[in-house]
C-alpha positions as CSV (number, residue, x, y, z in Angstrom):
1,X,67.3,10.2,120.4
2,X,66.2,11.6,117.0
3,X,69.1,12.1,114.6
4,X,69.5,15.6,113.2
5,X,69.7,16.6,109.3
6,X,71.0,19.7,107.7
7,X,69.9,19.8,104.1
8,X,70.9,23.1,102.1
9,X,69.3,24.3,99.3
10,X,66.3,22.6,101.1
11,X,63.5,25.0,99.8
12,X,62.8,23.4,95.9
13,X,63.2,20.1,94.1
14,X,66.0,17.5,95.2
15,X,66.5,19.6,98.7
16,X,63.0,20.1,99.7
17,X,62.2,16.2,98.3
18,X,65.0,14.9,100.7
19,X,64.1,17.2,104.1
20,X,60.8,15.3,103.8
21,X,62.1,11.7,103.3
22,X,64.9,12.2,105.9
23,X,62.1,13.5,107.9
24,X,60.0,10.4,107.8
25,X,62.9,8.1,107.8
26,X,63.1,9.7,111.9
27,X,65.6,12.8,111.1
28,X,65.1,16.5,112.8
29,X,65.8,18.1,109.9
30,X,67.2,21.8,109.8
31,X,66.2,23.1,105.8
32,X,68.8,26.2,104.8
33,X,68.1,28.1,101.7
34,X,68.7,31.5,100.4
35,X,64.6,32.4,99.8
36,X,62.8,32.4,103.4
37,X,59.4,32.2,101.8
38,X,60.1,28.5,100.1
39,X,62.0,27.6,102.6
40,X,59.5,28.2,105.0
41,X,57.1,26.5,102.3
42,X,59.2,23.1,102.5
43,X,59.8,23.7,106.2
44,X,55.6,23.4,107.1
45,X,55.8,20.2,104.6
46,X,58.2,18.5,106.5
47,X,57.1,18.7,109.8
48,X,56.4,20.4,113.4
49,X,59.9,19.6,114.3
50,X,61.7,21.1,111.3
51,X,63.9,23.7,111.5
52,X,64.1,26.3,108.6
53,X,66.8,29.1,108.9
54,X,67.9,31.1,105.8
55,X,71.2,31.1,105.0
56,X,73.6,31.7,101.9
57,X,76.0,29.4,101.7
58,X,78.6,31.6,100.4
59,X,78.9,33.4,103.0
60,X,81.5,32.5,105.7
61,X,79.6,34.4,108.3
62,X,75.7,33.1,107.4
63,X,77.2,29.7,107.4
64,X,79.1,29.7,111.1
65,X,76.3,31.2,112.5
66,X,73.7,28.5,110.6
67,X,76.0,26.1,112.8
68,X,75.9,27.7,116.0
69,X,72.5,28.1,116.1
70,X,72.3,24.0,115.1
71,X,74.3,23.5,118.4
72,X,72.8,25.4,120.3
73,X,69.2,24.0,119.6
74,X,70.0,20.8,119.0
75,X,73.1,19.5,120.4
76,X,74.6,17.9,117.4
77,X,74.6,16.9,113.6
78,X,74.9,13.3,112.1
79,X,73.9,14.4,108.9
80,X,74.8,17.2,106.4
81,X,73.2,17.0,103.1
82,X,75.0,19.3,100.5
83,X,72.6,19.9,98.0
84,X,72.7,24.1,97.2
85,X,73.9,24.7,93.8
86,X,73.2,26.7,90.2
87,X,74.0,27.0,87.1
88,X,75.0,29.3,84.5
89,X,73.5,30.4,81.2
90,X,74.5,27.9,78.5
91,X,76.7,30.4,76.6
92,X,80.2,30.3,74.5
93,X,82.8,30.6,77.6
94,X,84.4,33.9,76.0
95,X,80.8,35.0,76.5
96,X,81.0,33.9,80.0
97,X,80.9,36.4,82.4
98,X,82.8,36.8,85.1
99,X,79.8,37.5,88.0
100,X,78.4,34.2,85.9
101,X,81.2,32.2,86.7
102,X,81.9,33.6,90.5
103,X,78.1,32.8,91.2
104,X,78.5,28.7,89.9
105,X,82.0,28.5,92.1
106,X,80.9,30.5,95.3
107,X,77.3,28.1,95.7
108,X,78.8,25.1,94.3
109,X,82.0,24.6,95.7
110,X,82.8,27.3,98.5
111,X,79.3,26.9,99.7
112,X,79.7,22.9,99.8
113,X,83.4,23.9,101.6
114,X,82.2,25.9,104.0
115,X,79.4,23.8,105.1
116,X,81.9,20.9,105.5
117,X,84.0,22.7,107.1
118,X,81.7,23.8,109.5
119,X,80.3,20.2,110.0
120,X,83.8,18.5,110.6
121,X,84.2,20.6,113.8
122,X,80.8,20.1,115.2
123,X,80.7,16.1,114.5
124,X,84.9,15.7,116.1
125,X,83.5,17.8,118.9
126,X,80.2,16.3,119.3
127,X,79.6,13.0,121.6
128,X,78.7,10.3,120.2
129,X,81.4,11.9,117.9
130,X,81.3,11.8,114.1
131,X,78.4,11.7,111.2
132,X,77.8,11.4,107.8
133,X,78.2,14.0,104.7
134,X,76.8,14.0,101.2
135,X,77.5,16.2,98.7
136,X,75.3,16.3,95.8
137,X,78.0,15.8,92.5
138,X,76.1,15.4,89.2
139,X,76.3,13.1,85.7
140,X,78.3,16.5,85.0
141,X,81.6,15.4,86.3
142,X,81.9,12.4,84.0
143,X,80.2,13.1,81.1
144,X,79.5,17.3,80.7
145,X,77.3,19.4,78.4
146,X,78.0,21.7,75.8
147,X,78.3,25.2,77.2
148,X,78.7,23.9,81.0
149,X,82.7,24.9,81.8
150,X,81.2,26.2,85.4
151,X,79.2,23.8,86.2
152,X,81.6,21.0,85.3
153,X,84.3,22.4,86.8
154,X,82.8,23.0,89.9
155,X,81.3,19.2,90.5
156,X,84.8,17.5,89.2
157,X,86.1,20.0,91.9
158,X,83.3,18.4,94.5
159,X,84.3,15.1,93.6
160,X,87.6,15.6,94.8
161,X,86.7,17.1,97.8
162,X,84.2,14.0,98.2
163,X,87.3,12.0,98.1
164,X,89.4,14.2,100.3
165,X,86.8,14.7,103.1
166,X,86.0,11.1,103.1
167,X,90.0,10.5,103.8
168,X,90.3,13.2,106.4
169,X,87.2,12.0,108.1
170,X,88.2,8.3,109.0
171,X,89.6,8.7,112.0
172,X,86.7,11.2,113.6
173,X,83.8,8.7,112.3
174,X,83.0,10.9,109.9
175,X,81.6,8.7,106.7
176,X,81.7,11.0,103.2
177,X,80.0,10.2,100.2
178,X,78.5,11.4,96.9
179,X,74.9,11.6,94.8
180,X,75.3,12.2,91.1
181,X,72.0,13.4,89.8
182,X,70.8,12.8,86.1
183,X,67.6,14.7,85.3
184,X,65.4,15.1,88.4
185,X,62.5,16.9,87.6
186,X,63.2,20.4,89.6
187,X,62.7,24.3,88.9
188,X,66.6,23.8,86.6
189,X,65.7,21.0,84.6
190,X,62.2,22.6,83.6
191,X,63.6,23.3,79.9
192,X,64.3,19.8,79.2
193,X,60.7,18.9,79.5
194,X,59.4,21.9,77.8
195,X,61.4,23.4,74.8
196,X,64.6,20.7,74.9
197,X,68.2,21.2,75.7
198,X,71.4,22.1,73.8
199,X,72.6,18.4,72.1
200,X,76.7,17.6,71.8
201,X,75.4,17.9,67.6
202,X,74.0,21.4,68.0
203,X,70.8,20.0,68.1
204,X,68.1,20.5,71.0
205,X,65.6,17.7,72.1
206,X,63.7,17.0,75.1
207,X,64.6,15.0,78.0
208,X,62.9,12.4,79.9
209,X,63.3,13.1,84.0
210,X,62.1,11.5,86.9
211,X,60.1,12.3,90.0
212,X,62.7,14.0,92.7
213,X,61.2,11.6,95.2
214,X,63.5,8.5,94.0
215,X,66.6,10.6,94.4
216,X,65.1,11.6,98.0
217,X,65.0,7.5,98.6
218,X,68.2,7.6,97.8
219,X,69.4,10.3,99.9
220,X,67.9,8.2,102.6
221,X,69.5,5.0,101.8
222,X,73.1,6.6,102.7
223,X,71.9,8.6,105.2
224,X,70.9,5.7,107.2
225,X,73.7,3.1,106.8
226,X,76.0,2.9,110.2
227,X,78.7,4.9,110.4
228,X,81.5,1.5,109.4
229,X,79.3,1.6,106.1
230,X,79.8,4.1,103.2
231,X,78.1,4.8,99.7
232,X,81.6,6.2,98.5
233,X,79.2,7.1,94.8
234,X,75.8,6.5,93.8
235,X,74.3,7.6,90.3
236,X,70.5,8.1,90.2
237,X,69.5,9.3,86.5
238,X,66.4,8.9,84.6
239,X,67.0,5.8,82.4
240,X,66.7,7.1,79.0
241,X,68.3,9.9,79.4
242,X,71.7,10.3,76.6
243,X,74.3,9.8,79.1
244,X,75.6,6.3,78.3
245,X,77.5,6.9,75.3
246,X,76.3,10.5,75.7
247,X,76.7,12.4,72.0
């Protein structure tokens, strides 16, 4: 029996890059996005058996009916793959908007919330029971950017709920981990390769990045350990990147 793999935000970069490794690595993948026409791009790159519905994660509805329609298909769910997130502009917070800052929260953490929430019930009620979640954290919860309040905010708030989710889950087999990203080369990250980013001195420089495919290997890597075995945190960042001793 093929395992199946819900990967949101699935239609660009690190999403779309792990729907096709967890593809070839034997996965059903269902790919969720907010765009149907890249979704359904990534969807015909992955495979026959892919699965694309549109959905926006913020939305409590769009996101029960995303798992119905994954039961009903397909019977179950051993792997959820929360990967949908933005940013906001890099601006002084009193500039900050407050649709700016409702946008980063609702995608980043209600979205990743909901999505869990959802999955915990299908994996207790499922048999075999239980699975395996991965929320996609970033460098940002240890070491932020200038001008980044709600992005940072948002992944410290995922890591707790990766550490939460992966208490709660224990006794239901669920496992719950954590990918913190530096620098993949996606549609976000295309001004640090082309006209620099904002420096802890004021200054801006370029940044090196690296091909979303090693992050997708990575992806795969926890998605493919037993359920008794658990990447709690893994860190996959373009080596010279100023992170380490970062400003």
């Amino acid at each position: 029996m093929r395992r199946v793999a819900l990967v949101t935000g699935a239609g660009s970069g690190i999403g779309r890059a792990s729907a096709v490794a967890l593809s070839e690595a034997g996965f059903t993948v269902v790919l969720a996005g907010r765009r149907p026409e890249p979704l359904g791009a990534a969807a015909a790159e992955v495979g026959d058996d892919a699965v694309a519905i549109p959905c926006d994660v913020r939305d409590p509805d769009a996101v029960r009916t995303l798992f119905v329609e994954i039961e009903a298909r397909l019977g179950r769910l051993d792997l959820l793959f929360n990967n949908a997130g933005t940013g906001a502009p890099p601006v002084p917070i009193e500039d900050l908007s407050f649709a700016q800052w409702t946008a980063v929260v609702e995608t980043n953490l209600t979205g990743t919330f909901l999505c869990t929430q959802a999955a915990f019930g299908l994996m207790k009620r499922q048999s075999p029971r239980g699975g395996r979640i991965i929320n996609n954290g970033s460098l940002s919860a240890w070491v932020p950017r200038p001008l980044s309040a709600p992005y940072t905010a948002t992944k410290h708030a995922i890591t707790g709920l990766t550490r939460s989710m992966s208490l709660d889950g224990r006794a239901h087999d669920i496992a719950c981990g954590q990918i913190d990203i530096g620098n993949a080369a996606t549609e976000m990250t295309v001004p640090m390769r082309t006209q620099g980013v904002l420096q802890p001195d004021g200054s801006s420089m370029l940044e090196p990045t690296i091909d979303p495919a090693h992050v997708a290997r990575a992806v795969v890597y926890m998605a493919t350990l037993p359920l008794e075995a658990n990447v709690q945190f893994m860190t996959v960042m373009a080596t010279k990147m100023p992170f380490v001793g970062r400003g």
